[in-house]
PQR file of N, CA, C, O and H, with PARSE charges and radii, in Angstrom:
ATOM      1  N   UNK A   1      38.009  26.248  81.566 -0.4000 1.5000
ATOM      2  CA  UNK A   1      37.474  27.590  81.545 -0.0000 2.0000
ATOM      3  C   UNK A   1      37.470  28.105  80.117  0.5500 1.7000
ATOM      4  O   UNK A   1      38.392  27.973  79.312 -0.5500 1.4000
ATOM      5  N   UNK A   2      36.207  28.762  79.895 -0.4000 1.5000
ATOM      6  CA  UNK A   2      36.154  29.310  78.738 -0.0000 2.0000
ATOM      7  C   UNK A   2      37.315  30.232  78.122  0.5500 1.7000
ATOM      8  O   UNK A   2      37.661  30.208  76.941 -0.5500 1.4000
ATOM      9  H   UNK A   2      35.458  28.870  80.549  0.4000 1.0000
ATOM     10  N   UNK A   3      37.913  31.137  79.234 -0.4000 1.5000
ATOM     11  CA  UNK A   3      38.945  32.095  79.065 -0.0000 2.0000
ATOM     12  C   UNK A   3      40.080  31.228  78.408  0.5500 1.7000
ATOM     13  O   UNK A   3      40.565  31.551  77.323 -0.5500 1.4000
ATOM     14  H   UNK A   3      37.632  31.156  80.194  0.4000 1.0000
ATOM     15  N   UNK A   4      40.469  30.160  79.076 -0.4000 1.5000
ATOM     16  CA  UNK A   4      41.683  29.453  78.166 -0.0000 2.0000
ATOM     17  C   UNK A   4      41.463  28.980  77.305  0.5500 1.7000
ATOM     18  O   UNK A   4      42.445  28.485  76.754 -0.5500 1.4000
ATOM     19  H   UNK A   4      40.075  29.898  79.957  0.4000 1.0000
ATOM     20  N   UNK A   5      40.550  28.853  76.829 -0.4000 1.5000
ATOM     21  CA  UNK A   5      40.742  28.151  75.309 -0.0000 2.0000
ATOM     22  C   UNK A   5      40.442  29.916  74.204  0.5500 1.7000
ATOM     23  O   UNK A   5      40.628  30.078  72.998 -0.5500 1.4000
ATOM     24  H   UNK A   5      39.751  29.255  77.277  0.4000 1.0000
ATOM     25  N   UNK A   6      40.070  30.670  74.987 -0.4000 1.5000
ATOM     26  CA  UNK A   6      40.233  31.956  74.349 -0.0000 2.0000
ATOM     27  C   UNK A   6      42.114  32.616  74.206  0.5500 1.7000
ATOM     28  O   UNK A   6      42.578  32.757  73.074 -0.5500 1.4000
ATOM     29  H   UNK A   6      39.919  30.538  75.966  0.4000 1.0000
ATOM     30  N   UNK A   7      42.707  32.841  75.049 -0.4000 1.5000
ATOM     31  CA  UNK A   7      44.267  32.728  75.552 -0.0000 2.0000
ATOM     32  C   UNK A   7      44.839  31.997  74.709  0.5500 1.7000
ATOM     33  O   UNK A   7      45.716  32.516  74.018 -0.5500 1.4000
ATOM     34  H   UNK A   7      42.330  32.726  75.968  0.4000 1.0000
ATOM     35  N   UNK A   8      44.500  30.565  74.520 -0.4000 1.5000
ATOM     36  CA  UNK A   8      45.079  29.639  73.481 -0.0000 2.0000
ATOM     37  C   UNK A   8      44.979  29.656  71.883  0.5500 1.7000
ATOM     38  O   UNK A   8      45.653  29.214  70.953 -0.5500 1.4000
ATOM     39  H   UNK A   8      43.787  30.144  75.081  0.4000 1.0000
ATOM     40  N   UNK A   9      43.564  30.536  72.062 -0.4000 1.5000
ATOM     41  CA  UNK A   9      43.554  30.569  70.219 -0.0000 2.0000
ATOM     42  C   UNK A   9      44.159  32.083  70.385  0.5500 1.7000
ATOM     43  O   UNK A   9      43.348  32.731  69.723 -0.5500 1.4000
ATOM     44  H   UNK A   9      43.016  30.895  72.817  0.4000 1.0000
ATOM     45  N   UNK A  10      45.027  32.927  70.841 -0.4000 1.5000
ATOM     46  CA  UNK A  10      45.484  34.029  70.482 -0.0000 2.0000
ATOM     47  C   UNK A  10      46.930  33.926  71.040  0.5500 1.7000
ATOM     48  O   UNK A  10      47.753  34.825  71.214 -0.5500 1.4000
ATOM     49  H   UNK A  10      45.686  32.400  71.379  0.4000 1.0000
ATOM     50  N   UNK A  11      47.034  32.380  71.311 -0.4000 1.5000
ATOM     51  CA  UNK A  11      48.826  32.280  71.439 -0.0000 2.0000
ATOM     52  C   UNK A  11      48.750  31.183  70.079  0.5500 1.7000
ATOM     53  O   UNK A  11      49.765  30.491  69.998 -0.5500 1.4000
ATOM     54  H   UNK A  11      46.366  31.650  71.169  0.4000 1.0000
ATOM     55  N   UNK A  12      48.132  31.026  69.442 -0.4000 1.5000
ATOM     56  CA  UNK A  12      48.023  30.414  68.481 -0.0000 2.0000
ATOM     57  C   UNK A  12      48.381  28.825  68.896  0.5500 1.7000
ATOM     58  O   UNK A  12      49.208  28.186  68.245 -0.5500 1.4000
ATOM     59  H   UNK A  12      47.307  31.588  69.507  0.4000 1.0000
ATOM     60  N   UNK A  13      47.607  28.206  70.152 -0.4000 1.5000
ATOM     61  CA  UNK A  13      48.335  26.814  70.948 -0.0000 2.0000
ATOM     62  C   UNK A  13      46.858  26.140  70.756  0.5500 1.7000
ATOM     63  O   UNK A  13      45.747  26.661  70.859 -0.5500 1.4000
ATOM     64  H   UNK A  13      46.935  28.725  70.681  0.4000 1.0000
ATOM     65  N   UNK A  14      47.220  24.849  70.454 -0.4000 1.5000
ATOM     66  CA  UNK A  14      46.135  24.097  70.423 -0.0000 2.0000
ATOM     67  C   UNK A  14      44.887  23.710  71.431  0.5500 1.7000
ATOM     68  O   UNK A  14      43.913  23.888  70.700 -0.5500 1.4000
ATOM     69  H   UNK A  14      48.122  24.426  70.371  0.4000 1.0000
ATOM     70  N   UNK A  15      44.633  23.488  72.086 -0.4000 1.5000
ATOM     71  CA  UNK A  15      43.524  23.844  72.985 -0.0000 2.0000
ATOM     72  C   UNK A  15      42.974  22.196  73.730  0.5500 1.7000
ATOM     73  O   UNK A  15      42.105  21.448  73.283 -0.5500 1.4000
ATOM     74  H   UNK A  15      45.425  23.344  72.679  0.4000 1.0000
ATOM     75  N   UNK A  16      43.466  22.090  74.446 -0.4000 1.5000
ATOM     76  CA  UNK A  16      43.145  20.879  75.357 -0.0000 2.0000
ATOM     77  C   UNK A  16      43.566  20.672  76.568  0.5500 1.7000
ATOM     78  O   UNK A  16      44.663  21.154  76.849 -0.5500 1.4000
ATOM     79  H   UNK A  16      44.172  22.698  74.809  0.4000 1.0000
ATOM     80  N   UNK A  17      42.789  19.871  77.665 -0.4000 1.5000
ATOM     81  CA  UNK A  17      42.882  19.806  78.976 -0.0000 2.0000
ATOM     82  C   UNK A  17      44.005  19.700  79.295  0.5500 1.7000
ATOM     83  O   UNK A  17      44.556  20.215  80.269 -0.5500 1.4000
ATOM     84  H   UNK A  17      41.898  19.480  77.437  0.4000 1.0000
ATOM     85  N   UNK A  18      44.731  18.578  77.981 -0.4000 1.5000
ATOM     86  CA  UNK A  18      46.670  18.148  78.555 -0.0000 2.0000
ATOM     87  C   UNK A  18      47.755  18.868  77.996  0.5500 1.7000
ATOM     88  O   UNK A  18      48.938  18.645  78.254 -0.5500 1.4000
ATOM     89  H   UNK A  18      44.284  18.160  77.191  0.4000 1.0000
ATOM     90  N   UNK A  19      47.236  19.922  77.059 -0.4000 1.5000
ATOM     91  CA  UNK A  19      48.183  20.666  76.286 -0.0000 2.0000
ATOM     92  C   UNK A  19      48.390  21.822  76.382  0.5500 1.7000
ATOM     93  O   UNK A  19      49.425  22.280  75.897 -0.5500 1.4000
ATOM     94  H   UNK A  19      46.275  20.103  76.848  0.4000 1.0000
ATOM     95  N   UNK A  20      47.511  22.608  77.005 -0.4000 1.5000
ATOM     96  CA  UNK A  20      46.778  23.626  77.035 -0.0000 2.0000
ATOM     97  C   UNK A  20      47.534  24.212  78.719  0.5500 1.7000
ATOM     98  O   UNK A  20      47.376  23.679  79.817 -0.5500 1.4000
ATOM     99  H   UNK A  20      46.671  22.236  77.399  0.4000 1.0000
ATOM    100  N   UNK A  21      48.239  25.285  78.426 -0.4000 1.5000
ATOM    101  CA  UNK A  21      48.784  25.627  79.969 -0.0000 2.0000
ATOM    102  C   UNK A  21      47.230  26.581  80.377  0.5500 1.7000
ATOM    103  O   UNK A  21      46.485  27.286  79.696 -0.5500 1.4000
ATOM    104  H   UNK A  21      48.368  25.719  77.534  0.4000 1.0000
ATOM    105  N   UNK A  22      47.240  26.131  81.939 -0.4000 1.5000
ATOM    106  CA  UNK A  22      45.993  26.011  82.715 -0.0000 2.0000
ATOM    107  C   UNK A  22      46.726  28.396  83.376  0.5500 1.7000
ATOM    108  O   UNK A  22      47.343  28.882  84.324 -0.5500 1.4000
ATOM    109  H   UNK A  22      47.845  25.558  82.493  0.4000 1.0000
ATOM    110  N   UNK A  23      46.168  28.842  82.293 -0.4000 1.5000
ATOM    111  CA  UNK A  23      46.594  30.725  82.791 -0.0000 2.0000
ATOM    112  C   UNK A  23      46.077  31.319  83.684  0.5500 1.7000
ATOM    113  O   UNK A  23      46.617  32.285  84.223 -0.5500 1.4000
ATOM    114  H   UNK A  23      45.667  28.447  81.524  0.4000 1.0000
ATOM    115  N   UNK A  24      44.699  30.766  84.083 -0.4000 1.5000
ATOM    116  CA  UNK A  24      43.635  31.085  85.465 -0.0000 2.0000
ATOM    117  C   UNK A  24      44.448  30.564  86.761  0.5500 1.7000
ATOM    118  O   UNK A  24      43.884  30.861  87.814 -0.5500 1.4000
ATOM    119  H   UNK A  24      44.261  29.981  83.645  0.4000 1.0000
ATOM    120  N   UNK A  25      45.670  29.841  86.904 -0.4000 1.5000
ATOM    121  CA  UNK A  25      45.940  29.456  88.220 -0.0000 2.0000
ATOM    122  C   UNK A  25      47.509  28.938  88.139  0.5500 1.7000
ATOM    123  O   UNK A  25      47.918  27.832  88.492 -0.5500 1.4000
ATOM    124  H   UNK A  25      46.128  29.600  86.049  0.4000 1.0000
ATOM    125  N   UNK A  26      48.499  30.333  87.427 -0.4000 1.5000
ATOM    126  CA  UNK A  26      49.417  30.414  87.901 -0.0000 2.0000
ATOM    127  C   UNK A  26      50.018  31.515  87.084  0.5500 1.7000
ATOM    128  O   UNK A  26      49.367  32.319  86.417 -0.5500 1.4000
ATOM    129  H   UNK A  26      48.167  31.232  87.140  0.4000 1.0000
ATOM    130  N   UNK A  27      51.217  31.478  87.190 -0.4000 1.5000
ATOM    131  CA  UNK A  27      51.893  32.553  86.138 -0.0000 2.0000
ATOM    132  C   UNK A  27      52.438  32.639  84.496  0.5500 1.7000
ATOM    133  O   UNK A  27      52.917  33.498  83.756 -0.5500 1.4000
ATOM    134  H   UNK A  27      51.745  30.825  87.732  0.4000 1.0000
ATOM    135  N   UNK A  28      52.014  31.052  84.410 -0.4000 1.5000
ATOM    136  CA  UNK A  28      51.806  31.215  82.944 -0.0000 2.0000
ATOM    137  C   UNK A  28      51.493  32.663  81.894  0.5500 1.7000
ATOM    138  O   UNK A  28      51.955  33.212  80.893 -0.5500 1.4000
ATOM    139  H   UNK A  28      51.625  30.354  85.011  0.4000 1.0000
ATOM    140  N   UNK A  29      50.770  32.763  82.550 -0.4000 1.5000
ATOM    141  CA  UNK A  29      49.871  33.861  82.257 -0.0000 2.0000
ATOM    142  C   UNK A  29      51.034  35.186  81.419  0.5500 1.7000
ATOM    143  O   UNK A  29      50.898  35.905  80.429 -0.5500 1.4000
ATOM    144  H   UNK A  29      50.395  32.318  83.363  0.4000 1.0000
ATOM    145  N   UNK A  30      51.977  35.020  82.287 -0.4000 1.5000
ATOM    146  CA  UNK A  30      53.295  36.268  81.930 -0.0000 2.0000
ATOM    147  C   UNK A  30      53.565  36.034  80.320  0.5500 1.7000
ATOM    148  O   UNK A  30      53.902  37.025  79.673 -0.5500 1.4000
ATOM    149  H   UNK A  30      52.087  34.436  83.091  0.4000 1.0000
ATOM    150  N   UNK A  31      53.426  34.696  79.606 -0.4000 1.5000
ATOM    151  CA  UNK A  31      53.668  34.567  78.312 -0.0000 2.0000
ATOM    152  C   UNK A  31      52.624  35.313  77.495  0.5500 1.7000
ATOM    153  O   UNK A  31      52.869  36.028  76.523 -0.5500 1.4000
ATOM    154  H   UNK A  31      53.152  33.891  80.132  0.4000 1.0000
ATOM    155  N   UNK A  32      51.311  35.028  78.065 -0.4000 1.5000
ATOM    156  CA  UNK A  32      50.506  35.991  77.384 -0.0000 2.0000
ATOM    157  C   UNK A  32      50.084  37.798  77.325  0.5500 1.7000
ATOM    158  O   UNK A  32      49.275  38.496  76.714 -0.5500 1.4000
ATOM    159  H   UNK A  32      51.112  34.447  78.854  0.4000 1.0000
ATOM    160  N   UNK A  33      51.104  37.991  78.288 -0.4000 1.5000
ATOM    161  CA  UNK A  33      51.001  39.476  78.625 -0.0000 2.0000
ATOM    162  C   UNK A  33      52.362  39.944  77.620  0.5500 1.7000
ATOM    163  O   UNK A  33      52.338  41.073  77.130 -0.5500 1.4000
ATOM    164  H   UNK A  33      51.761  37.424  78.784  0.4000 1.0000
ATOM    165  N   UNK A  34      53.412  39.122  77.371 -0.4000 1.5000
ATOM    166  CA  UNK A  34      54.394  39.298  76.575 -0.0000 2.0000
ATOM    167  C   UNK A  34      53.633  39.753  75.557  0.5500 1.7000
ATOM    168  O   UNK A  34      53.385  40.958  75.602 -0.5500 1.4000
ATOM    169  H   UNK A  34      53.431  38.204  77.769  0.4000 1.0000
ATOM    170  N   UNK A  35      53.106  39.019  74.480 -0.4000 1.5000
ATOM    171  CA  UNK A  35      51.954  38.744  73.452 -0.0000 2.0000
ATOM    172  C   UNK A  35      51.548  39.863  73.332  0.5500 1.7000
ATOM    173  O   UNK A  35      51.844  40.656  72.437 -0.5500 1.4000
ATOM    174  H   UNK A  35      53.308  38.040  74.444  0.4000 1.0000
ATOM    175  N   UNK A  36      50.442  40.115  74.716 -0.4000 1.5000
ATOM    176  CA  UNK A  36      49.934  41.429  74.054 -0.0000 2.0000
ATOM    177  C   UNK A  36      50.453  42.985  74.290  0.5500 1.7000
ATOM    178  O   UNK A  36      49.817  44.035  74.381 -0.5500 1.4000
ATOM    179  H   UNK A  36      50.202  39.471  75.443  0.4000 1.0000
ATOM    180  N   UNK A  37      51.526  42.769  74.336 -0.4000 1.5000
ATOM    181  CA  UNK A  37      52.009  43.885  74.712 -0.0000 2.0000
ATOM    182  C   UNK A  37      52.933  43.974  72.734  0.5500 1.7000
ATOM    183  O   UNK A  37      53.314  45.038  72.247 -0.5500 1.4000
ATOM    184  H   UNK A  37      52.042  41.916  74.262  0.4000 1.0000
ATOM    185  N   UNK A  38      53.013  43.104  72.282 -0.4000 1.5000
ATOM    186  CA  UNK A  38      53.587  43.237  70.946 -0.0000 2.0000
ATOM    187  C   UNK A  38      52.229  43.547  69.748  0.5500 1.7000
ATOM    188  O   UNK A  38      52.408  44.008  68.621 -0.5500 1.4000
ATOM    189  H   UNK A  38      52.704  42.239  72.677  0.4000 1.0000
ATOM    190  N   UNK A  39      51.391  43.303  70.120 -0.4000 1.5000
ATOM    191  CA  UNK A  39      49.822  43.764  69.566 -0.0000 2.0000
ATOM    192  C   UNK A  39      49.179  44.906  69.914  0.5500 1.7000
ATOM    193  O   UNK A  39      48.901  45.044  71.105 -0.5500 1.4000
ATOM    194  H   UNK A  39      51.246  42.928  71.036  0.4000 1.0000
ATOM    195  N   UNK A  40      48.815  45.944  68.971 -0.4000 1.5000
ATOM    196  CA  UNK A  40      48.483  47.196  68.861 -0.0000 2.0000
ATOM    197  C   UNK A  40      47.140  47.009  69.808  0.5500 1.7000
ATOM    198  O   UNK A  40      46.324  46.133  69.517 -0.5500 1.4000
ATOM    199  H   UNK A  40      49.041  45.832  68.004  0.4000 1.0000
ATOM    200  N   UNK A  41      46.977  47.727  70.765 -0.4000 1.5000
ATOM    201  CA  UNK A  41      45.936  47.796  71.417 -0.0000 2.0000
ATOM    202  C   UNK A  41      45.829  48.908  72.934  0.5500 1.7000
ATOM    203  O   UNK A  41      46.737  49.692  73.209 -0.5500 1.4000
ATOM    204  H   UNK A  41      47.640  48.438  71.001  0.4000 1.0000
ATOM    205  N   UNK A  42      44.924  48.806  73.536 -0.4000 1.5000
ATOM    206  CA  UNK A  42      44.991  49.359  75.072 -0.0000 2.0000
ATOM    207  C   UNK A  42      45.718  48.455  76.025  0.5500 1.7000
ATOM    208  O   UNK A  42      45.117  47.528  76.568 -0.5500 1.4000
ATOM    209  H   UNK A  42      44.186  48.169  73.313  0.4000 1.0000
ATOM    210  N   UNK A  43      46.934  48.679  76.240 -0.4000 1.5000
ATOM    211  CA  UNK A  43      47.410  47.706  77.108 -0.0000 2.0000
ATOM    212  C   UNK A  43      47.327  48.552  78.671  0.5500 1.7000
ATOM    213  O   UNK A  43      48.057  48.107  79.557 -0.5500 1.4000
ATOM    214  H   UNK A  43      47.423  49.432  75.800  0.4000 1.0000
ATOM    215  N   UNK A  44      46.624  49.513  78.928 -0.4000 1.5000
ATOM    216  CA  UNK A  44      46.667  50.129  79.991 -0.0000 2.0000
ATOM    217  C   UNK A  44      45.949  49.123  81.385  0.5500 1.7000
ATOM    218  O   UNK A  44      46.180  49.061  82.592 -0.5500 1.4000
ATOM    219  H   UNK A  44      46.031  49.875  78.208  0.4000 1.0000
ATOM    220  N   UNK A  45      45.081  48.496  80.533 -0.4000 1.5000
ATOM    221  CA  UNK A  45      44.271  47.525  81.312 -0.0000 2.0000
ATOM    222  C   UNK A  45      45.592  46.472  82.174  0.5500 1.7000
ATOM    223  O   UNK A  45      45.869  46.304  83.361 -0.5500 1.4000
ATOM    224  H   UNK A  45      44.893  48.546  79.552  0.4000 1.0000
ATOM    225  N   UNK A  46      46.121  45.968  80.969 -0.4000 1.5000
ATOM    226  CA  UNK A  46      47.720  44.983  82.058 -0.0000 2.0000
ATOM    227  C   UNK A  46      48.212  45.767  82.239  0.5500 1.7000
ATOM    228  O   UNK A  46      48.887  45.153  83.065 -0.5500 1.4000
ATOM    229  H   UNK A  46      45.896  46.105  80.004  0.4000 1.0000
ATOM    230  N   UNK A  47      48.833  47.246  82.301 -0.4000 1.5000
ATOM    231  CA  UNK A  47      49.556  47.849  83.082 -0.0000 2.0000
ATOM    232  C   UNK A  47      49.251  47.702  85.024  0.5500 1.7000
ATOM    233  O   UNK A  47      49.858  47.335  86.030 -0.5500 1.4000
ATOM    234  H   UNK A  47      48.284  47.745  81.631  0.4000 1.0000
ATOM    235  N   UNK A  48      47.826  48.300  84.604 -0.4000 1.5000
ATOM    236  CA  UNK A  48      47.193  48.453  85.690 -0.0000 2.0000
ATOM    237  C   UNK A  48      46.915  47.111  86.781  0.5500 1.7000
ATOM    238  O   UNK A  48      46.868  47.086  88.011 -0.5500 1.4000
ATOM    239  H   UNK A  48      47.333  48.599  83.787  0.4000 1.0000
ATOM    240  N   UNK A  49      46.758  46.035  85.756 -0.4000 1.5000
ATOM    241  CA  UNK A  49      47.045  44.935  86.308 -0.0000 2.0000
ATOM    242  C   UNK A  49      48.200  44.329  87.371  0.5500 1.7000
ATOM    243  O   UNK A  49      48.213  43.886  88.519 -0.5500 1.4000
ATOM    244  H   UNK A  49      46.796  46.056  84.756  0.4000 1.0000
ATOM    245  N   UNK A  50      49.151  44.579  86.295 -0.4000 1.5000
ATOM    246  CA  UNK A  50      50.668  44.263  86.778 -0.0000 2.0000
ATOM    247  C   UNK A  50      50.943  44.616  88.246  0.5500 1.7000
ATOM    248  O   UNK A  50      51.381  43.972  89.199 -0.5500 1.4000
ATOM    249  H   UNK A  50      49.140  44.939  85.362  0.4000 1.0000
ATOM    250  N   UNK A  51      50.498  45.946  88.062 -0.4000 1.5000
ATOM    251  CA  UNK A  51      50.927  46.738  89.484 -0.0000 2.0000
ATOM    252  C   UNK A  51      50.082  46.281  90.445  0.5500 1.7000
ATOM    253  O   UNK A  51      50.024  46.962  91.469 -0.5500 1.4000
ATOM    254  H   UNK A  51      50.142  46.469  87.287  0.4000 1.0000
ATOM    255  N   UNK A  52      49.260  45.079  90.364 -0.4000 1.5000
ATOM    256  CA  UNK A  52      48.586  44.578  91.669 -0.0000 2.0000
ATOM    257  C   UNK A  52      49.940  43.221  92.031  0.5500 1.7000
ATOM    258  O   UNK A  52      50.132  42.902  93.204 -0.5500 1.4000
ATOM    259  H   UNK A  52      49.307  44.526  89.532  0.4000 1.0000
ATOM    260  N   UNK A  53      50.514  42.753  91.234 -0.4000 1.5000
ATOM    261  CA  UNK A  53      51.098  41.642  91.464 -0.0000 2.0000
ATOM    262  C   UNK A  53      50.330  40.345  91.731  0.5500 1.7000
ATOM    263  O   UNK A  53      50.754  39.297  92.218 -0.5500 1.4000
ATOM    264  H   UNK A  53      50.359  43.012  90.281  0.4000 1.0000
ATOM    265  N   UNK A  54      49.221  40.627  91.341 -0.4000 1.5000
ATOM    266  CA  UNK A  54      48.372  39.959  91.530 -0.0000 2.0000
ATOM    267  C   UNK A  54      48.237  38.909  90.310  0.5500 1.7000
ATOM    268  O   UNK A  54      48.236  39.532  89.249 -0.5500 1.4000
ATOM    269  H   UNK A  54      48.876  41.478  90.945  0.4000 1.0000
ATOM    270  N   UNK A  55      48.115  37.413  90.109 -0.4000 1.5000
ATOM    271  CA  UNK A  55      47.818  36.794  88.919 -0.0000 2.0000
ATOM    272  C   UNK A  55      46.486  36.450  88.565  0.5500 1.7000
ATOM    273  O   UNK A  55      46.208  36.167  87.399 -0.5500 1.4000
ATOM    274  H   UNK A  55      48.116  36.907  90.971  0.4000 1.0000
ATOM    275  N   UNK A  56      45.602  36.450  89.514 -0.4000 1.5000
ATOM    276  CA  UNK A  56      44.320  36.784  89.187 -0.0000 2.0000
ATOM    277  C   UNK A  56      43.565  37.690  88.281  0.5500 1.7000
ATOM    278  O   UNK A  56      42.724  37.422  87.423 -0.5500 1.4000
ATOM    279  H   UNK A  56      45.828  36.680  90.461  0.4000 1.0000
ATOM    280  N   UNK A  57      44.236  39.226  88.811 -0.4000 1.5000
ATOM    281  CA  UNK A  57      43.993  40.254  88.293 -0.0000 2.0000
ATOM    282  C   UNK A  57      44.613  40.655  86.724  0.5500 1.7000
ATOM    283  O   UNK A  57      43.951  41.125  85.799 -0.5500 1.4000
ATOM    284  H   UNK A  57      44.919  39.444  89.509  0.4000 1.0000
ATOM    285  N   UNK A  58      46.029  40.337  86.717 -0.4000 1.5000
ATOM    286  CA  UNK A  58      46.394  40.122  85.498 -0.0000 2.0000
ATOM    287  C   UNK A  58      45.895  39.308  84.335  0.5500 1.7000
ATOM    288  O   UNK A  58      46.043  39.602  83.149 -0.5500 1.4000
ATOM    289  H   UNK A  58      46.567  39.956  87.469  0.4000 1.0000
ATOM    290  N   UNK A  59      45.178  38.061  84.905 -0.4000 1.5000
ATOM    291  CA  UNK A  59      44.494  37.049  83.963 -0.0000 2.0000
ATOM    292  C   UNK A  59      43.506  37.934  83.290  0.5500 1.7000
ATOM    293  O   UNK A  59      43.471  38.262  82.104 -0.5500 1.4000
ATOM    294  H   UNK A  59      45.058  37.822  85.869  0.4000 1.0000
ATOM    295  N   UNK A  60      42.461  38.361  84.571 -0.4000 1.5000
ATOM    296  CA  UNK A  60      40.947  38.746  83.605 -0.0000 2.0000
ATOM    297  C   UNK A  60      41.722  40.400  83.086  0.5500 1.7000
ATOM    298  O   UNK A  60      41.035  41.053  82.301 -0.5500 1.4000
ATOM    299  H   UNK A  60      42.490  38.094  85.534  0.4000 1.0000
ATOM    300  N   UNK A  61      42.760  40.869  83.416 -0.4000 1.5000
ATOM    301  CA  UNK A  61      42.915  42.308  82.375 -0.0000 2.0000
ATOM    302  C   UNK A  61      43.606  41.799  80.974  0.5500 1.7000
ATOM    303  O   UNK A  61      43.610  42.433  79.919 -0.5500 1.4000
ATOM    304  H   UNK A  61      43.318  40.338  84.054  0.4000 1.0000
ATOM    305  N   UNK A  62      44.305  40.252  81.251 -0.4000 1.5000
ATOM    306  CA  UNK A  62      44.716  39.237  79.756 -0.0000 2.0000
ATOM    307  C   UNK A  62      42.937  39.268  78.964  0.5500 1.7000
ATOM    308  O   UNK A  62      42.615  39.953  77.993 -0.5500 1.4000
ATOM    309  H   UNK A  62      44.302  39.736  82.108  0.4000 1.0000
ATOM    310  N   UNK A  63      42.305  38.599  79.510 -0.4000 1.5000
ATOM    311  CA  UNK A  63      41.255  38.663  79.411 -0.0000 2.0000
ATOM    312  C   UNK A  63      40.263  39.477  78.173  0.5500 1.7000
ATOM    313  O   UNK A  63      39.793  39.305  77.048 -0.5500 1.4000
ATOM    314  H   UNK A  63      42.566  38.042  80.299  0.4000 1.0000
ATOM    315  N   UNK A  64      40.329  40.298  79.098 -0.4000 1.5000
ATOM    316  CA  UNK A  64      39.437  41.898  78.904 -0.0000 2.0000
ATOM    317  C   UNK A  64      40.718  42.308  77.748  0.5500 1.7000
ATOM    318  O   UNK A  64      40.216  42.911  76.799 -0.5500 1.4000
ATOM    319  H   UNK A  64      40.711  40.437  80.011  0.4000 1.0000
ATOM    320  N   UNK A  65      41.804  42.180  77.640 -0.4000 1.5000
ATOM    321  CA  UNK A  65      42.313  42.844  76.778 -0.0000 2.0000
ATOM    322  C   UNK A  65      42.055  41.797  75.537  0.5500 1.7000
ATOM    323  O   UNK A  65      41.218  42.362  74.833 -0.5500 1.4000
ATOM    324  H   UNK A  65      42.212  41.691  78.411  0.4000 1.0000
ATOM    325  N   UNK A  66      42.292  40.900  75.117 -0.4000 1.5000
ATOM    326  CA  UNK A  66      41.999  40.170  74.039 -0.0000 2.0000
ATOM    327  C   UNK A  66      40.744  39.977  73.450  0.5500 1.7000
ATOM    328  O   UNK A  66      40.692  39.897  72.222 -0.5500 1.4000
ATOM    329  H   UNK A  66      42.972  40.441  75.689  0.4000 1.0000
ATOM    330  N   UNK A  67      39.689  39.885  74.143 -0.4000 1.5000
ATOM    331  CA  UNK A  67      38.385  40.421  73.777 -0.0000 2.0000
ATOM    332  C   UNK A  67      38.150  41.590  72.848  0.5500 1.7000
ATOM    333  O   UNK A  67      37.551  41.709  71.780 -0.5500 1.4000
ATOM    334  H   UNK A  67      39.731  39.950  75.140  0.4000 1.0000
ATOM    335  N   UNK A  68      38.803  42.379  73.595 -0.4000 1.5000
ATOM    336  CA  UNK A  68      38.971  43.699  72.937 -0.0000 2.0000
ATOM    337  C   UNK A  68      39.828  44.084  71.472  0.5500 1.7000
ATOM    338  O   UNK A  68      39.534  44.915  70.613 -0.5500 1.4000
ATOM    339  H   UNK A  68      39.289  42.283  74.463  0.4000 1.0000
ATOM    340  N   UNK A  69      40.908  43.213  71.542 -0.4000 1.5000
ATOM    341  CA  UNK A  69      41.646  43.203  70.464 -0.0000 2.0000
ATOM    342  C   UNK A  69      40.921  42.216  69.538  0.5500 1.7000
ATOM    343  O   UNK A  69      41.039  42.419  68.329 -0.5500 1.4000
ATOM    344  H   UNK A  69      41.147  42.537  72.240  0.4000 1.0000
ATOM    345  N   UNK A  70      40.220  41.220  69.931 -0.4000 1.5000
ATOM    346  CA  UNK A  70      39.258  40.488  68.729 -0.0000 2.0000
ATOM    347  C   UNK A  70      38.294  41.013  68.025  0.5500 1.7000
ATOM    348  O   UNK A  70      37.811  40.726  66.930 -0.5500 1.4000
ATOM    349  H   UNK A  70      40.123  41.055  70.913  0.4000 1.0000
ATOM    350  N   UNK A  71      37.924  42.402  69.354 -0.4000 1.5000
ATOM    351  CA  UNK A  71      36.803  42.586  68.609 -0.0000 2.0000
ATOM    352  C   UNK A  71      37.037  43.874  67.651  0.5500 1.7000
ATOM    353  O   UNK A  71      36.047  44.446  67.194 -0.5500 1.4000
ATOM    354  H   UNK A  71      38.316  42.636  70.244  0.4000 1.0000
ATOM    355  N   UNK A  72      38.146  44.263  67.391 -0.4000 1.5000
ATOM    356  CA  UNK A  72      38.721  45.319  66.558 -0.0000 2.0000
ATOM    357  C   UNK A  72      39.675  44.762  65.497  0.5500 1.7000
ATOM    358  O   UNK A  72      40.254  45.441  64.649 -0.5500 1.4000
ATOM    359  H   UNK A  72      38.950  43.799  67.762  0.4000 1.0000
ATOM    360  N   UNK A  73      39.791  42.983  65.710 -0.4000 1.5000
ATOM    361  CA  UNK A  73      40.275  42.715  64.450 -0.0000 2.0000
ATOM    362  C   UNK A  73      39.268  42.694  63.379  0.5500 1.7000
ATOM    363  O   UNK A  73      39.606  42.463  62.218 -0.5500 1.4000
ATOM    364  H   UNK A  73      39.321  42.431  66.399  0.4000 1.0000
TER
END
C-alpha cells in the first residue's frame, strides 16, 4: 500500500515488503501515532480517531495527518 511506504518515510524506516511493518492491518500503527503526536501539527484528527478504538480508523487519521504535516513542511 501506498500509505506504508508513506508511514515509513516519516518513521524514518526503510521501506520494503520484509522490513517494513505492514500499519494498514494491525496495531503497529500505535508507534506511529506516538510520532505524531511529538510533531507540531492538528492531531485532533487521531484524537478523534483513537476514540473509535478502531485500527482502521486510526490508520487513515495516521494517514490524513502526515499528509498534512508534509505538506506544511
Amino acid at each position: 500500500m501506498k500509505e506504508n511506504k508513506l508511514i515509513a518515510e516519516f518513521m524514518n524506516i526503510e521501506y520494503g515488503d520484509y522490513i517494513t511493518p505492514h500499519y494498514h492491518c494491525n496495531w503497529n500503527v500505535m508507534d506511529v501515532v506516538e510520532k505524531c503526536f511529538q510533531e507540531e501539527g492538528k492531531h485532533y484528527v487521531i484524537n478523534d480517531a483513537l476514540l473509535t478504538i478502531n485500527e482502521e480508523e486510526i490508520y487513515k487519521a495516521v494517514v490524513e495527518f502526515i499528509k498534512q504535516h508534509n505538506k506544511e513542511s
